[in-house]
N, C-alpha and C positions, 0 to 999 in steps of 0.2 A: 504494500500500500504506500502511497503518498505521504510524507512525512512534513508538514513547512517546518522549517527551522527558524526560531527567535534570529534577530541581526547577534543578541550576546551569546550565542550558541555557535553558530558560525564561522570560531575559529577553530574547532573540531571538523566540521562538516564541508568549508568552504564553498557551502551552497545555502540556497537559502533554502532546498526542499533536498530530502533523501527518500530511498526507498527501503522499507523495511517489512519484514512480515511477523507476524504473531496472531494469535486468538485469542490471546487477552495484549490491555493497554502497558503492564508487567514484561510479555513477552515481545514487544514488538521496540520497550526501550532496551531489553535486555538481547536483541538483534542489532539497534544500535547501535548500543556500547560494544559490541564484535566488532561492528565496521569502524567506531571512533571510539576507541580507547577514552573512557573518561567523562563521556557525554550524558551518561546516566547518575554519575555520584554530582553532577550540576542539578540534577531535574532530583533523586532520592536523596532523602537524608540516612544518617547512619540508623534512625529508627523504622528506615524501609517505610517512610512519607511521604509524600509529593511536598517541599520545600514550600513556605508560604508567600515566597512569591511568584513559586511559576502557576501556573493554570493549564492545564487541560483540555484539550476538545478531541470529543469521535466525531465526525462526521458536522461539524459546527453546533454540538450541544458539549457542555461543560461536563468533565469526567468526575463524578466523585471519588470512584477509588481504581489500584491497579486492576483490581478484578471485570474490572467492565470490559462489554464485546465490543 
């Protein structure tokens, strides 16, 4: 799937979109971080949280947790 990337994410990615796959919102950062080393402990904290400033979206609705399709 489609991935857009934050511009402060970006120097991981040097793209503003990637491609990544999973079946959960969990699996598809942690496909991420394979392709860009580092790109997920920006977006998780060490308690395995989505960080209180980033935000989320599936499909243009707001994710509440990893577990979402």
């Amino acid at each position: 799937m489609k991935v857009l990337i934050p511009s402060a994410l970006r120097s991981y990615t040097q793209s503003s979109q990637a491609e990544a796959g999973g079946a959960t919102l969990d699996a598809v950062l942690v496909d991420l971080d394979r392709q860009y080393p580092g790109i997920r402990f920006r977006v998780i904290d060490e308690q395995y949280r989505v960080r209180r400033h980033i935000r989320l979206f599936v499909n243009g609705v707001s994710a509440n947790t990893l577990a979402q399709t």
